[in-house]
PyMOL CGO cylinders between C-alpha atoms (Angstrom):
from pymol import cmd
from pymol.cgo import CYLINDER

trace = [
    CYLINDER, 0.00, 0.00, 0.00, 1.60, 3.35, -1.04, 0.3, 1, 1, 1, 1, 1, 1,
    CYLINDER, 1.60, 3.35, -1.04, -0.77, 5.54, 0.77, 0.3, 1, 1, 1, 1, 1, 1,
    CYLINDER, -0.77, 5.54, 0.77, 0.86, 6.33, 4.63, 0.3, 1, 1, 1, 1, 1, 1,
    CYLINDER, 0.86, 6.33, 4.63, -1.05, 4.14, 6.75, 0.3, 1, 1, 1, 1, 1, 1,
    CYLINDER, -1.05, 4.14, 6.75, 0.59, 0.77, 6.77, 0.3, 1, 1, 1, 1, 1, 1,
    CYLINDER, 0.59, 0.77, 6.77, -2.61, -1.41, 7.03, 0.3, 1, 1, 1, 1, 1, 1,
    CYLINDER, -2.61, -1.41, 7.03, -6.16, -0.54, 7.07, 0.3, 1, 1, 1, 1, 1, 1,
    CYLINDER, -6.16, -0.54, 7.07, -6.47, -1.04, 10.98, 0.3, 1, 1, 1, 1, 1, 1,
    CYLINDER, -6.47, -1.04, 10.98, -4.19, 2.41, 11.07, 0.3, 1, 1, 1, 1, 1, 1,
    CYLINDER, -4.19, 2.41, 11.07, -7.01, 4.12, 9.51, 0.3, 1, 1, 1, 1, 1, 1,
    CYLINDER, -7.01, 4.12, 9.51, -8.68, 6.86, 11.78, 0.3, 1, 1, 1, 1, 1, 1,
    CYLINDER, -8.68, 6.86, 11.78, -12.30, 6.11, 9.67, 0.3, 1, 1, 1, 1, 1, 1,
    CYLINDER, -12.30, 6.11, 9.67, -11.64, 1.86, 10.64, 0.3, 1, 1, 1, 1, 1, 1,
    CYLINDER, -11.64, 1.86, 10.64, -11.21, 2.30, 14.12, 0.3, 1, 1, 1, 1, 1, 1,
    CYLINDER, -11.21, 2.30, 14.12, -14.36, 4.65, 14.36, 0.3, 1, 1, 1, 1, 1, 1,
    CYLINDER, -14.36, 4.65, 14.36, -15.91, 2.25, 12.01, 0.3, 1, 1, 1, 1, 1, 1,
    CYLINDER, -15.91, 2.25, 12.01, -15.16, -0.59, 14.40, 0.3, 1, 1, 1, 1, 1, 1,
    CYLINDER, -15.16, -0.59, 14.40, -16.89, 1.41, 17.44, 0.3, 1, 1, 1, 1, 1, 1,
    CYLINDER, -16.89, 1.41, 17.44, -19.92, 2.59, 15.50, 0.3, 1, 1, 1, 1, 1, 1,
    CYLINDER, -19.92, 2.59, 15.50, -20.29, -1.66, 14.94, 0.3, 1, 1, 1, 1, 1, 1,
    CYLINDER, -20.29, -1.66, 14.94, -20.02, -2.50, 18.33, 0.3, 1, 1, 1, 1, 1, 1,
    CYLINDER, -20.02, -2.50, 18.33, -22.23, 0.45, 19.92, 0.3, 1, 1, 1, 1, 1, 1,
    CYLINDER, -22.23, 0.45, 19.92, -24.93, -0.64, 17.23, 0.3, 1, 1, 1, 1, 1, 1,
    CYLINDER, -24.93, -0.64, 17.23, -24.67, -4.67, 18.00, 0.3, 1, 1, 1, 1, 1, 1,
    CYLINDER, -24.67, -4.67, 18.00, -25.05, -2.96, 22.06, 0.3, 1, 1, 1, 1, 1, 1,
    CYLINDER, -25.05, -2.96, 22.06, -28.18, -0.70, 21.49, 0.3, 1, 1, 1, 1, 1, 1,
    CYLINDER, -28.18, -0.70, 21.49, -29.53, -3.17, 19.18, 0.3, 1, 1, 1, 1, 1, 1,
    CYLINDER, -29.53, -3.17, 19.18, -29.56, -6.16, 21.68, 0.3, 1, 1, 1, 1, 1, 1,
    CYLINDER, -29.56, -6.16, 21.68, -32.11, -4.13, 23.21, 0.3, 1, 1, 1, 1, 1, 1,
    CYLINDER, -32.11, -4.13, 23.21, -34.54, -3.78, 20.77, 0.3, 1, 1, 1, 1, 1, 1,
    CYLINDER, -34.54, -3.78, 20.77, -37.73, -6.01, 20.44, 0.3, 1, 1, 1, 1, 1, 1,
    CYLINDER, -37.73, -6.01, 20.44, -36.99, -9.79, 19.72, 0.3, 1, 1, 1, 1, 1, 1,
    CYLINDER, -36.99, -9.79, 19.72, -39.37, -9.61, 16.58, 0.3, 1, 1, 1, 1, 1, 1,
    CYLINDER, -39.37, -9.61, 16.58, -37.21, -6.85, 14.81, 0.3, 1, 1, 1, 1, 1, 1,
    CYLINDER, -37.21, -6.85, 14.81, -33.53, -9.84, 15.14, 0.3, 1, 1, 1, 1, 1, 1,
    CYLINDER, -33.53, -9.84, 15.14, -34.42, -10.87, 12.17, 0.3, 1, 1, 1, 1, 1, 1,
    CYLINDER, -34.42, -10.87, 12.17, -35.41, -7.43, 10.10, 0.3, 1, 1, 1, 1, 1, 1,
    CYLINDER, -35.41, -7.43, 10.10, -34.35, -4.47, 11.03, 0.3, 1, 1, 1, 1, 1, 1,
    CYLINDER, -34.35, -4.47, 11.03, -31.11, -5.32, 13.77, 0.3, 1, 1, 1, 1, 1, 1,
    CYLINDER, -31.11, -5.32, 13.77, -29.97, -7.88, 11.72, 0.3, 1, 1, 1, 1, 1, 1,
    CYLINDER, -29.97, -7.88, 11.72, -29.79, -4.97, 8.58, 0.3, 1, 1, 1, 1, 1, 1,
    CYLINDER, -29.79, -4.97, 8.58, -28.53, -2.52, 10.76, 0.3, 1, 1, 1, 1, 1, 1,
    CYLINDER, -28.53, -2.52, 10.76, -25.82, -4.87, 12.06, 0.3, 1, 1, 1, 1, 1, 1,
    CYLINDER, -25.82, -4.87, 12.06, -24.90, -6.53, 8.58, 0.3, 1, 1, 1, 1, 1, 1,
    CYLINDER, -24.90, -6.53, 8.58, -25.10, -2.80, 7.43, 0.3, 1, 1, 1, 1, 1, 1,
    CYLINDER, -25.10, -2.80, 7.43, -22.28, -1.27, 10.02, 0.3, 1, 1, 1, 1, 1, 1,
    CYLINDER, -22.28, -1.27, 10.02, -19.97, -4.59, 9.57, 0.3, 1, 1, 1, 1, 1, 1,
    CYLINDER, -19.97, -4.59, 9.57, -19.80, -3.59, 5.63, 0.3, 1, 1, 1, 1, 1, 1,
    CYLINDER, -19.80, -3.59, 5.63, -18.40, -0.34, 6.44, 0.3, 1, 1, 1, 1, 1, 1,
    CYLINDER, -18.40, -0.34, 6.44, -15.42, -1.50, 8.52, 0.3, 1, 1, 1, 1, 1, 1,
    CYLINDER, -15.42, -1.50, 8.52, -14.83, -4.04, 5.90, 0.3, 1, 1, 1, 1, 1, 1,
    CYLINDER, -14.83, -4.04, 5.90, -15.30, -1.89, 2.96, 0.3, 1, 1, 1, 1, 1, 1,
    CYLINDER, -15.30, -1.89, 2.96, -12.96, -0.01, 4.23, 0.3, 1, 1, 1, 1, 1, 1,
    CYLINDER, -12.96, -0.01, 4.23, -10.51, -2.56, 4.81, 0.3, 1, 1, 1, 1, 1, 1,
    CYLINDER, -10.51, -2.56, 4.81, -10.84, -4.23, 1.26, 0.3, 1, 1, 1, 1, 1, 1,
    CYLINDER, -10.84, -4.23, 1.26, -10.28, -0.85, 0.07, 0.3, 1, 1, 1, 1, 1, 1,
    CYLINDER, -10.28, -0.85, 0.07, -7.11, -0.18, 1.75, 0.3, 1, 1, 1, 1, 1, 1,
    CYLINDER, -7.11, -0.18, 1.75, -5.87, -3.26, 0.01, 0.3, 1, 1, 1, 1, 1, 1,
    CYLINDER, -5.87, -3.26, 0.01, -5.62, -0.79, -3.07, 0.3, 1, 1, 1, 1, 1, 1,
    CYLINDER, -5.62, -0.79, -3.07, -1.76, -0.24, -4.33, 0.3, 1, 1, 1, 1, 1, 1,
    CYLINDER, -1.76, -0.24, -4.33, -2.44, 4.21, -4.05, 0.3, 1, 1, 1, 1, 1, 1,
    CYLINDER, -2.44, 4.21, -4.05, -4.40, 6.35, -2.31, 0.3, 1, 1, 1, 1, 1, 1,
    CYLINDER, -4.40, 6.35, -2.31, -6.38, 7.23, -5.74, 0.3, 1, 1, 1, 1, 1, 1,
    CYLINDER, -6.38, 7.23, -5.74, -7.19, 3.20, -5.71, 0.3, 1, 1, 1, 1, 1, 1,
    CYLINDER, -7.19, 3.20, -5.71, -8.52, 3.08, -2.69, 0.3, 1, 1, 1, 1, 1, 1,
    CYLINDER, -8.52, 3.08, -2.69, -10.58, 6.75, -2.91, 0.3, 1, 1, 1, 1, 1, 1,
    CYLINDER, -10.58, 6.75, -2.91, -11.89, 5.10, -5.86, 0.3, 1, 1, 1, 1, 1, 1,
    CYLINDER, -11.89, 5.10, -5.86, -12.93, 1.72, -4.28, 0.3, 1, 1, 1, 1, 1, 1,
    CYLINDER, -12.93, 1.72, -4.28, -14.49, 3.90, -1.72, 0.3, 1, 1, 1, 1, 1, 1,
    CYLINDER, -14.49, 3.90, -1.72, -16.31, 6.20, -4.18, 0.3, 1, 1, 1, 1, 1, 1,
    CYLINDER, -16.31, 6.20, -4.18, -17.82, 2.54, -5.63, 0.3, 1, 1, 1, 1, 1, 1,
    CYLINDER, -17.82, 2.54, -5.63, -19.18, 1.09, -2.32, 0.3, 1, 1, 1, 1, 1, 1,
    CYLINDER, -19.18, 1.09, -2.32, -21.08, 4.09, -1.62, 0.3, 1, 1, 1, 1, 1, 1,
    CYLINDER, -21.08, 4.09, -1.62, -22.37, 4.15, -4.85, 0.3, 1, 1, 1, 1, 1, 1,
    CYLINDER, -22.37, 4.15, -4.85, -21.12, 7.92, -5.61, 0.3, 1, 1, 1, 1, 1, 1,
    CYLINDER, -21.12, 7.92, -5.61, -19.32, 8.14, -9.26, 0.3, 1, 1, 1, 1, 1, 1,
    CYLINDER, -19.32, 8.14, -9.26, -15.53, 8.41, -9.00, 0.3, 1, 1, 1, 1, 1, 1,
    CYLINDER, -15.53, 8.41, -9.00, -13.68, 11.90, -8.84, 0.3, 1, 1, 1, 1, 1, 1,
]
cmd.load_cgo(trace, "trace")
């Protein structure tokens, strides 16, 4: 990876990513037993992609790559 972080996991954005997961897989564990299967399991299959979006991403040989993959998995155009 050219860009200056050595590995994804030295990413600022991964790290929060990985909090936002576990606060959300907290809360969630609250919520009514008949949403586990709709709406937690989405929300928690949702905030899992980010983390590893971002991680497949970093995988990218430059920092335009990896923009790029970014700029795909949100489904924005590239720049």
């Amino acid at each position: 990876m050219s860009h200056s972080a050595q590995s994804h996991r030295d990413l600022k954005v991964w790290q929060i990513a990985l909090d936002l997961t576990e606060s959300l897989y907290r809360l969630s564990s609250a919520w009514p037993k008949h949403e586990q299967y709709g709406l937690v399991s989405q929300i928690r299959r949702a905030s899992v992609s980010i983390a590893a979006n971002i991680a497949e991403g970093a995988g990218r040989r430059t920092t335009g790559e990896f923009i790029q993959s970014l700029e795909l998995k949100k489904g924005s155009p590239g720049r």
